[in-house]
C-alpha positions as a Markdown table, in Angstrom:
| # | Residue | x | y | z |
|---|---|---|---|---|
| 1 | Unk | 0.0 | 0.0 | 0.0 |
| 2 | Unk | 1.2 | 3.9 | -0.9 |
| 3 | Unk | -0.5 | 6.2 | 1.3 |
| 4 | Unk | 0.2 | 10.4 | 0.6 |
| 5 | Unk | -1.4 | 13.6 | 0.5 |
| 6 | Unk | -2.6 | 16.0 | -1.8 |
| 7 | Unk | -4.6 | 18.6 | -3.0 |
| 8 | Unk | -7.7 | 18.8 | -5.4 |
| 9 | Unk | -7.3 | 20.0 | -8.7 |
| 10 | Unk | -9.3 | 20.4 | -12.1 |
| 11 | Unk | -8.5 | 20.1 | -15.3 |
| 12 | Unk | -10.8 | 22.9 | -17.1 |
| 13 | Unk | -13.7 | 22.0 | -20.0 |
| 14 | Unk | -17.0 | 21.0 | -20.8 |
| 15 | Unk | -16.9 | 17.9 | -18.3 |
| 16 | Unk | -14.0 | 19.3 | -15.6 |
| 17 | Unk | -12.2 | 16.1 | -13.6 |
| 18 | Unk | -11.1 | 16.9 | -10.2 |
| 19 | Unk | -8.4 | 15.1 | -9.7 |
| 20 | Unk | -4.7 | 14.4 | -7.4 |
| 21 | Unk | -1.2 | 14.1 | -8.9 |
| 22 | Unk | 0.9 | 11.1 | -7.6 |
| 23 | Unk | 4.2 | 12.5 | -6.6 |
| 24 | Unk | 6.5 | 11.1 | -9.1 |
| 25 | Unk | 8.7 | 9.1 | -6.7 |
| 26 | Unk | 5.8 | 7.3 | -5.8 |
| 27 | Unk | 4.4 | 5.4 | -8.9 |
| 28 | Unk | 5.3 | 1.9 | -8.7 |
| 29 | Unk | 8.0 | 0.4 | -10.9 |
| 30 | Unk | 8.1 | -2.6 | -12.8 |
| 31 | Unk | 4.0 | -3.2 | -12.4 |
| 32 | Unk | 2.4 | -3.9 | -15.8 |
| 33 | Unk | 1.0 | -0.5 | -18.2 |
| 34 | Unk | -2.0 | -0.3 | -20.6 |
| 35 | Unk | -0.7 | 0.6 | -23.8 |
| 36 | Unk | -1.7 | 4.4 | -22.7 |
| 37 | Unk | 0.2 | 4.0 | -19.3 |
| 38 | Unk | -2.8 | 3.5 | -17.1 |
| 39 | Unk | -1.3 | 1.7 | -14.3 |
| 40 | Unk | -4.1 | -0.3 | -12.2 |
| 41 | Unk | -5.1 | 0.3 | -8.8 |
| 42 | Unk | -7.2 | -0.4 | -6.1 |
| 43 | Unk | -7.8 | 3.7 | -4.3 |
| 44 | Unk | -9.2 | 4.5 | -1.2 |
| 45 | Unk | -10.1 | 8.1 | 0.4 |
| 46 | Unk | -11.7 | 8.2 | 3.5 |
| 47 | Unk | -13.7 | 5.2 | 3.9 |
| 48 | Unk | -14.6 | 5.1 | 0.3 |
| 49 | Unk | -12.5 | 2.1 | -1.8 |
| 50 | Unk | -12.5 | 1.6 | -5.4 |
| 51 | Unk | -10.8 | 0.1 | -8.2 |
| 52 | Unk | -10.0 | 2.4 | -11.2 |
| 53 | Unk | -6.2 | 3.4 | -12.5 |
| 54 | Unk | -3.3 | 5.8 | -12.3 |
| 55 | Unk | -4.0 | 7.9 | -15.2 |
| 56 | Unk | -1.0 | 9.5 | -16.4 |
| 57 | Unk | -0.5 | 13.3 | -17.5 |
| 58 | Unk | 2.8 | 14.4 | -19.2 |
| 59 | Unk | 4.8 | 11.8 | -17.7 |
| 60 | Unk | 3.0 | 12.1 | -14.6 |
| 61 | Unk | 0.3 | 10.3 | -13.0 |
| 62 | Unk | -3.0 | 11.6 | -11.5 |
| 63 | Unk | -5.8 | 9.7 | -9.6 |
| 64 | Unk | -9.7 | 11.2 | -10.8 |
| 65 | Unk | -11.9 | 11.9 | -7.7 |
| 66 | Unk | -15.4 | 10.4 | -9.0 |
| 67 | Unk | -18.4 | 13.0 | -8.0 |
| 68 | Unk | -19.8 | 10.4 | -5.9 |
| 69 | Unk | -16.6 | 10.4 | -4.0 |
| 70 | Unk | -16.5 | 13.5 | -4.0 |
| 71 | Unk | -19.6 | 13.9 | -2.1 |
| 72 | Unk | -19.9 | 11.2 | 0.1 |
| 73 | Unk | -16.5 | 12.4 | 1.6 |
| 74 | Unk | -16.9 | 16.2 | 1.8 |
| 75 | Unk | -14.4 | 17.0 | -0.9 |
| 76 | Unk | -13.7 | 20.0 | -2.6 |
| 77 | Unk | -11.7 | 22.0 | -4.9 |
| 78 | Unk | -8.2 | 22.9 | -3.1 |
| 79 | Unk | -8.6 | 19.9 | -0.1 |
| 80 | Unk | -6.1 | 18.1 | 0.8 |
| 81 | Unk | -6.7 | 14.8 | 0.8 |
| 82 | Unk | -5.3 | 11.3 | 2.0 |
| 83 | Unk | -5.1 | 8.9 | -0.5 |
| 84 | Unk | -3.9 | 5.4 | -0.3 |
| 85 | Unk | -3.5 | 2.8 | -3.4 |
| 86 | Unk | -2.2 | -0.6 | -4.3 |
| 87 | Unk | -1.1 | -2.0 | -7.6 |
């Protein structure tokens, strides 16, 4: 299990994802990639657990914060948030 914090961001547009950037030093090495570099994970924030992917971003990786996650755990724009995954 990785476990960090971070804050809420949102990628601007018609259907805006809020989202948190994995710090760099923690995506996981050697763990098998879609062909797009979705790496996937297991994610839980608060006490809310589901399975969805690493999504990457520039040679980065973000997690998307679902609006029904969003919601149920009192999240907004600019939180910071604990989130914990395993590949």
């Amino acid at each position: 299990m990785t476990k960090f914090k971070g804050s809420v961001k949102k990628f601007s547009g018609k259907a805006p994802w809020f989202y948190v950037d994995v710090p760099k030093e923690l995506i996981p090495k050697g763990v098998p990639r879609s062909r797009w570099g979705f790496i996937r994970a297991d994610i839980k924030v608060g006490n809310t657990r589901w399975s969805s992917s690493l999504l990457p971003k520039k040679g980065e990786h973000f997690i998307a914060l679902k609006a029904s996650t969003r919601k149920k755990e009192g999240i907004g724009l600019g939180d910071t948030v604990e989130i914990s995954f395993w590949c």
